[in-house]
C-alpha positions in Angstrom: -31.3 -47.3 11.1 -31.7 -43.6 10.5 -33.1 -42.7 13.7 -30.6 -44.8 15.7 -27.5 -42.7 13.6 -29.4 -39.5 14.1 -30.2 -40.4 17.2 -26.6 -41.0 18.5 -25.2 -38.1 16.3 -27.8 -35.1 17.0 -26.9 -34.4 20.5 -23.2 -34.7 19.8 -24.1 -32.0 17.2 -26.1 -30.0 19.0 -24.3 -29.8 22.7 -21.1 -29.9 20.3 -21.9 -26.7 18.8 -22.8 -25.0 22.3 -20.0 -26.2 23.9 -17.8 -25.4 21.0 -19.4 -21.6 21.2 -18.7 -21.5 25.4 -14.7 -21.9 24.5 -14.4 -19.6 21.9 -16.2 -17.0 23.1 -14.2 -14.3 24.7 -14.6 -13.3 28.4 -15.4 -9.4 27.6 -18.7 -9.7 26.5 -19.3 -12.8 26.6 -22.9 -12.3 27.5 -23.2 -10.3 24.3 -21.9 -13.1 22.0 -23.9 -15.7 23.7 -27.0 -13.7 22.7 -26.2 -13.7 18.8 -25.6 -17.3 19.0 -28.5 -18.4 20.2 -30.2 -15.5 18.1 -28.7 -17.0 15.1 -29.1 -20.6 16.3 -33.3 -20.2 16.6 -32.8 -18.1 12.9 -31.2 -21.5 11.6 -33.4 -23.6 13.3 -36.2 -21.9 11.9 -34.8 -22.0 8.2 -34.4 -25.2 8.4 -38.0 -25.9 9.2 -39.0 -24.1 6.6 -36.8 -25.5 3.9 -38.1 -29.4 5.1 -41.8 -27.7 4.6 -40.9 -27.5 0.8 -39.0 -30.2 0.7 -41.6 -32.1 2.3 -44.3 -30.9 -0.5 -41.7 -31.3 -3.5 -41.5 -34.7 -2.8 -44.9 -36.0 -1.6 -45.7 -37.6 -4.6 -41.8 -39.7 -4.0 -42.3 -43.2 -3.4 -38.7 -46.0 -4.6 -39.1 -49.8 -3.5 -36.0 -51.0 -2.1 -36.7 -55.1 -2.0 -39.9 -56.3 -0.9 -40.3 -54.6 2.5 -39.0 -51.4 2.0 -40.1 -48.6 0.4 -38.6 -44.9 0.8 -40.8 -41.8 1.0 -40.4 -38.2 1.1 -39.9 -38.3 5.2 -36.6 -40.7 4.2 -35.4 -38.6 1.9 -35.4 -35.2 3.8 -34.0 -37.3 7.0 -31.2 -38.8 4.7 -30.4 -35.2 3.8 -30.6 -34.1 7.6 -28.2 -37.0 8.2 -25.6 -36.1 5.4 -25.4 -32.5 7.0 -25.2 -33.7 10.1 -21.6 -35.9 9.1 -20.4 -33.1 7.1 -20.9 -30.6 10.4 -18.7 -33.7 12.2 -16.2 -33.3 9.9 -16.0 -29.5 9.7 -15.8 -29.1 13.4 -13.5 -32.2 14.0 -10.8 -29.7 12.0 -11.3 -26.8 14.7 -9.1 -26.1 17.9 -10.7 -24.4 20.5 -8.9 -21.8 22.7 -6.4 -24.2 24.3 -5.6 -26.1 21.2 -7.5 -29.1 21.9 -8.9 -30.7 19.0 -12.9 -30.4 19.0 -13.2 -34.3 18.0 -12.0 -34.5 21.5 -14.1 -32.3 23.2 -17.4 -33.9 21.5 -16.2 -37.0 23.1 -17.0 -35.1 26.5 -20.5 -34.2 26.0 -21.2 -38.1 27.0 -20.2 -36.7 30.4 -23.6 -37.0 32.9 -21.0 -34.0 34.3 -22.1 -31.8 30.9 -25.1 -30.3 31.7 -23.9 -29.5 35.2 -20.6 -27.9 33.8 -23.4 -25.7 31.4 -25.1 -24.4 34.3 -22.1 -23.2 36.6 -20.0 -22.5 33.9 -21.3 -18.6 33.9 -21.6 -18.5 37.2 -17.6 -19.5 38.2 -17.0 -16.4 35.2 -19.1 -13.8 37.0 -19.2 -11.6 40.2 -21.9 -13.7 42.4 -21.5 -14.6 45.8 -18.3 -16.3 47.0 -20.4 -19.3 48.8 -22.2 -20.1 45.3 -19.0 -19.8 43.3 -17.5 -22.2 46.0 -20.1 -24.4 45.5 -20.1 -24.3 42.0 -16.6 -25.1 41.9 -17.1 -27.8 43.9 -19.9 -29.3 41.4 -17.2 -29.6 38.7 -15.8 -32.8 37.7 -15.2 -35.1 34.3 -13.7 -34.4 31.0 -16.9 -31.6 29.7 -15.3 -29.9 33.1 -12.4 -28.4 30.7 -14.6 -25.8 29.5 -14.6 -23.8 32.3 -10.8 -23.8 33.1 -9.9 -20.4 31.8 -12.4 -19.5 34.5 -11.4 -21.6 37.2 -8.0 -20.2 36.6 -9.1 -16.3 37.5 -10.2 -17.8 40.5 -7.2 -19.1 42.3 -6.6 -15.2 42.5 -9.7 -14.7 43.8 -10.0 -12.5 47.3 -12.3 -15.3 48.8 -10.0 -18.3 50.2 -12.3 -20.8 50.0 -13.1 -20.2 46.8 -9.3 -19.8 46.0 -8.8 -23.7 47.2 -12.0 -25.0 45.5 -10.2 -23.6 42.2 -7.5 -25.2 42.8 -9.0 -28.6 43.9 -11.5 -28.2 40.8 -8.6 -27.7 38.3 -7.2 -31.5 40.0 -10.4 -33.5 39.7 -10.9 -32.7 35.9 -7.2 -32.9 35.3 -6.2 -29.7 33.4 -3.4 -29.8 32.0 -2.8 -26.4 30.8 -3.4 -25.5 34.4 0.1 -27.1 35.3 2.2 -24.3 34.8 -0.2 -22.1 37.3 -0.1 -24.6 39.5 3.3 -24.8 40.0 3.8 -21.3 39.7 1.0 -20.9 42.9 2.4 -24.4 44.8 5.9 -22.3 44.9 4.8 -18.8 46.1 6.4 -18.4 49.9 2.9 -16.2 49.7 0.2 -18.2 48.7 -2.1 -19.4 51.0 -3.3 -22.6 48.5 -0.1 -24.5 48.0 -1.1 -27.8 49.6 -4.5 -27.7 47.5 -2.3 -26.3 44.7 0.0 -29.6 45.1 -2.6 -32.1 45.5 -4.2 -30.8 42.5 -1.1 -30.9 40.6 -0.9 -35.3 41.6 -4.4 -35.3 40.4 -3.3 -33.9 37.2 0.0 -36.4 36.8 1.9 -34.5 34.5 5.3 -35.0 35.4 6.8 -31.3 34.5 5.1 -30.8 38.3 8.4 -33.5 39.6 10.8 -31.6 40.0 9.3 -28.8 42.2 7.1 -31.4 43.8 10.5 -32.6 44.8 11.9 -29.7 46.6 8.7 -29.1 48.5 10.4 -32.6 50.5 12.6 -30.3 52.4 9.8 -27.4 53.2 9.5 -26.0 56.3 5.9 -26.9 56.3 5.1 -30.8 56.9 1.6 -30.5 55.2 3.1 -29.5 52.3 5.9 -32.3 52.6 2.9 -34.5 53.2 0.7 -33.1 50.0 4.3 -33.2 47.6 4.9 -36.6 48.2 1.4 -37.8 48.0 1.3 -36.0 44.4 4.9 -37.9 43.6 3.0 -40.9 44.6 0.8 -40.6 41.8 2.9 -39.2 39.0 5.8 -41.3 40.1 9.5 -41.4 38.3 12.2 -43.3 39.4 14.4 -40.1 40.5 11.7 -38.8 43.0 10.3 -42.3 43.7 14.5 -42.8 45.0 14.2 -39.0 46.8 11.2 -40.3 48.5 12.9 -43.5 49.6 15.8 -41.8 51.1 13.4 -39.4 52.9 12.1 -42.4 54.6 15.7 -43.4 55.9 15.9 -40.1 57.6 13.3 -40.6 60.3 10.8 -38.2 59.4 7.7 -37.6 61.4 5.4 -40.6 61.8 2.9 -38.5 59.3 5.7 -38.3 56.6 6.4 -41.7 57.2 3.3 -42.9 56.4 2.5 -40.9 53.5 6.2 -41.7 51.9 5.2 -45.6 52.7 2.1 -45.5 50.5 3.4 -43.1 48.0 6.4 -45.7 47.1 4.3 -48.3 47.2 2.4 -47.6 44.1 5.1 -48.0 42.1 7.2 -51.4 43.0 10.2 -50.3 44.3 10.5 -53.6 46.5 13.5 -53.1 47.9 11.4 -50.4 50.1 10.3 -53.0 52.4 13.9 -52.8 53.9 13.2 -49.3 55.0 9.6 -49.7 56.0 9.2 -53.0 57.9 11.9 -51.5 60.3 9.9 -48.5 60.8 6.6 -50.4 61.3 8.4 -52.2 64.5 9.6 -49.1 65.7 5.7 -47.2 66.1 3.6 -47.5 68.4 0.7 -46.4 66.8 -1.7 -49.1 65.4 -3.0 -46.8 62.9 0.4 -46.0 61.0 1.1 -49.8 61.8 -1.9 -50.9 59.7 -0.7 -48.1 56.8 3.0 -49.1 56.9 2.0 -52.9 56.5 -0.7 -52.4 53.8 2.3 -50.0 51.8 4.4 -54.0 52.4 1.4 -56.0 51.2 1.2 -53.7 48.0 4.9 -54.4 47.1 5.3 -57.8 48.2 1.8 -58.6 46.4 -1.0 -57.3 44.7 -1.3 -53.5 44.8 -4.6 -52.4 46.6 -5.3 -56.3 47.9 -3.5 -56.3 51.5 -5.9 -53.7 52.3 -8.8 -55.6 53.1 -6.6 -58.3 55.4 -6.4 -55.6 57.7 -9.7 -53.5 57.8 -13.6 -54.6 58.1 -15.2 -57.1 60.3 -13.4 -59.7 61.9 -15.2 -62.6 60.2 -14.5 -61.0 56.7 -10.7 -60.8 58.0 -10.8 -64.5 58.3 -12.4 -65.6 55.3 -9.8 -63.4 53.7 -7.0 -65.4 55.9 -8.5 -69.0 54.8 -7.9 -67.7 51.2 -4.4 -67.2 51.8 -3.9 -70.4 53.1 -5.6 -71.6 50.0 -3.2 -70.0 47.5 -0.1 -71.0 49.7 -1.1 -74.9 49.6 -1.2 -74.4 45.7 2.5 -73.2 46.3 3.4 -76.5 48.2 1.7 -78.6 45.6 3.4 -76.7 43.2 7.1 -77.4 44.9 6.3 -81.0 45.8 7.2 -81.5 41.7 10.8 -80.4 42.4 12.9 -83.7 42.2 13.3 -84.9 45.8 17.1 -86.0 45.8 17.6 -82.0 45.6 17.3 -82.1 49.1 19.3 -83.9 51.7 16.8 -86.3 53.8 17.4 -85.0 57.4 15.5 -82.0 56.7 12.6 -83.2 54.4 10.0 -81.6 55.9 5.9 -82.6 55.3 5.2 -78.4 54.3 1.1 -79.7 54.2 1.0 -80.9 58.0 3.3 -77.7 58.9 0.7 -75.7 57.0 -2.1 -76.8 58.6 -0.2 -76.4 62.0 0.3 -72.5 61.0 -3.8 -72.7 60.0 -4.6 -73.7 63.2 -2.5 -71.2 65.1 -3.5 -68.3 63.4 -7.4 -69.1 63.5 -6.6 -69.4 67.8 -5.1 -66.2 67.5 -2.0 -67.4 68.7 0.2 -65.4 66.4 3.7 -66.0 68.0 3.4 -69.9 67.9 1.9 -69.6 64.2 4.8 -66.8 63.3 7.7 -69.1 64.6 6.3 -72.1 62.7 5.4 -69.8 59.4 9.5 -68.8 59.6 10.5 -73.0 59.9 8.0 -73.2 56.5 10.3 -70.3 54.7 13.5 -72.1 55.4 11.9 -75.3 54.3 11.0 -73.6 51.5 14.3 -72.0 50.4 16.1 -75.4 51.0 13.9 -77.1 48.5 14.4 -74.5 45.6 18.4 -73.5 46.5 19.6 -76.7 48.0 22.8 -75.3 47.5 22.9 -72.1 49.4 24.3 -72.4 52.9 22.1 -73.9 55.8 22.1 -71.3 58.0 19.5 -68.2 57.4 21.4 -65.4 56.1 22.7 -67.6 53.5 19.5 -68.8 52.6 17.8 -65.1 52.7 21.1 -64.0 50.7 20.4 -66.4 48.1 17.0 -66.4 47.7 17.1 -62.1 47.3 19.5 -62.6 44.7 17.4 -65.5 42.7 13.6 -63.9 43.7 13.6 -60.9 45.5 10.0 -60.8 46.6 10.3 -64.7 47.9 13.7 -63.8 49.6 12.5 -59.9 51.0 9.1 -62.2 52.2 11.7 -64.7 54.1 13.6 -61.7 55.3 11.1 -60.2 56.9 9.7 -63.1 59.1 12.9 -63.9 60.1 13.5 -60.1 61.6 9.9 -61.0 62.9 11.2 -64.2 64.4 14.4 -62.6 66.0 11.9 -59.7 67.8 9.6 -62.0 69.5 12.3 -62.3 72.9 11.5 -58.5 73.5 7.4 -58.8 73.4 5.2 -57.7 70.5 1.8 -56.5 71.0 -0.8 -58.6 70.1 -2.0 -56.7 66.7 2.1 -56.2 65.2 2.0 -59.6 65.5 -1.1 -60.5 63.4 0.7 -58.0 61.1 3.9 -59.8 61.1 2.2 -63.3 60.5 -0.3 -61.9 57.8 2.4 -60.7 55.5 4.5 -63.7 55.3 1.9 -65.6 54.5 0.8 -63.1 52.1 4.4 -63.0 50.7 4.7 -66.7 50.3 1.2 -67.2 48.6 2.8 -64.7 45.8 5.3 -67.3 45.1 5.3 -68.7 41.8 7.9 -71.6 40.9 9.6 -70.9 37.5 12.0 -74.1 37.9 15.0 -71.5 37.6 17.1 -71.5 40.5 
């Protein structure tokens, strides 16, 4: 039991204290100050090998039976000591802040970091004059929570002449998420002058501290689109409902195709549904396949699972399908689930059998035959909304109207197969098709009947 405490508390103790020593240290000199410590760190060590020498001899002749089986000795009583030390140094350097006010308790959760020992070894080199390819390259090598360390050095470097190293800096200070970098960051993303403000603003998304919003925000109307493009993907991952609403309208005012996409996906991450208005036009009105694909997949994470739609749309064909078949799967454990509603809800003319139409849409799909399999996938929505709002009108609008109103990702789904539906007399490529079919199905098999209509 002793060695498994010392065990897990010694090097938390040990690369604690150097860690702790690397933070406080000052910059001048630093080389000086690391010397004494590790000076007086082999003086201690050496101390305390000599004091367990006598301890050792004092208590040679110890010997205390606890039970049966166990007996202590000297060696348990000088490691019980070594212990005791060992959780009074926790508690004395738990009660430290090092230079950036961060409690140490936190920092000696980093040193579990694999990242540690790689932070030790190119944390002098980012803090003195080497080569600019190595201190690019060390920059690059930082990452994880241990990382923190060296961001008072990271931070000279966004100055530094070298602009490679200048945007390694910057993309460093975003991978370990340093938040008292956000101020310089910002202060760099706005500079008319800087040469690293796209780094500087994807760094500052990495980082996801929401003072960053605001500025982030007015970068949406800067002159330069990768900029634009880098602001909104870093309001994509802080996300607020002001600049999630600023991005939105952005995507209303027919922006480039790139801005488009990265708006799409940036919304997407955060639910705002009613989105899917805005984008599903857009995704008609492109011809590229590639923004297609994004714009859909941003419509699969609202209308579904975030992340999932993804992989209905990319990889091997077969994997596609297997993918499909589950779909199918999850939507005829919607119809099972509706077949409980009481039947009389629904006049008899238009009873429909949803399995056999199901299986219809199946067998379309798997032939490739999209527009047959989209037209009957839009008859199975109506059938649908006339089972759970028998009292809406019979036309479509009134039925999308009232199923928005009631479930808005049921009646958004419904929506956008119908304005699928109404586009097939112009001619859809083959592809925007599959895309049209995959996400009503992948709307509907989100469905889940609460018996509240």
């Amino acid at each position: 039991m002793i060695a498994l405490v010392m065990g897990l508390l010694g090097p938390a103790i040990f690369e604690g204290a150097t860690q702790l020593m690397m933070t406080l240290t000052p910059s001048t000199n630093r080389t000086t100050y690391i010397s004494w410590y590790f000076a007086l760190l082999g003086l201690a060590n050496a101390c305390g090998a000599l004091v367990g020498g006598f301890l050792s001899d004092a208590l040679s002749s110890f010997q205390y039976s606890l039970g049966t089986f166990i007996t202590l000795r000297s060696f348990h009583v000088i490691a019980l000591v070594y212990m005791s030390l060992a959780l009074i140094s926790v508690f004395l350097i738990r009660r430290i802040k090092e230079g950036s006010d961060i409690s140490i308790g936190t920092m000696l959760q980093q040193i579990a970091s694999p990242s540690l020992f790689r932070t030790l070894g190119t944390i002098g080199l980012i803090g003195k004059s080497e080569d600019s390819r190595r201190v690019a390259r060390a920059l690059r090598n930082l990452e994880g929570g241990s990382s923190t360390l060296a961001v008072p050095d990271i931070l000279t470097r966004l100055e530094d002449p070298d602009a490679e190293v200048r945007e390694e800096a910057a993309r460093a200070l975003g991978r370990i998420k340093a938040v008292e970098a956000v101020d310089r960051l910002i202060h760099v993303m706005m500079d008319p002058a800087s040469t690293i403000r796209v780094p500087a603003a994807r760094a500052l998304g990495n980082i996801g501290d929401r003072r960053a919003l605001p500025y982030l925000i007015a970068n949406l109307d800067s002159g330069s689109e990768e900029l634009q493009e880098a602001s909104v993907q870093a309001i994509g991952e802080i996300g607020e409902k002001e600049s999630i609403a600023r991005v939105l309208k952005m995507l209303a005012e027919n922006r480039s195709e790139r801005m488009l996409g990265s708006g799409a996906e940036a919304i997407s991450k955060h639910g705002v549904i009613e989105a899917v208005l805005e984008i599903f036009p857009r995704m008609h009105e492109t011809a590229n396949p590639v923004l297609q694909r994004q714009l859909a997949i941003a419509i699969g994470n609202l209308l579904g699972k975030p992340g999932e739609f993804y992989r209905y749309v990319t990889g091997e064909r077969i994997n596609q399908v297997d993918s499909q078949d589950q779909l199918f799967d999850r939507i005829q454990d919607v119809l099972r689930t509706l077949a409980q509603v009481p039947s009389a809800t629904l006049p008899a003319v238009e009873q429909l059998d949803g399995d056999a139409l199901l299986a219809r849409i199946r067998k379309e799909a798997e032939n490739e035959r999209f527009e047959s399999a989209l037209r009957l996938l839009s008859q199975l929505y109506s059938h649908v909304a006339r089972i759970l709002f028998p009292h809406a009108g019979g036309d479509d609008e009134s039925l999308i109207a009232f199923a928005i109103y009631h479930n808005q990702q049921l009646g958004l789904s419904m929506w956008l197969v119908k304005e699928a539906e109404k586009k097939l007399e112009k001619g859809l490529a083959k592809e925007l098709l599959g895309l049209d079919m995959l996400l009503g199905l992948y709307g509907l098999s989100y469905f889940h009947y609460s018996g509240d209509r």
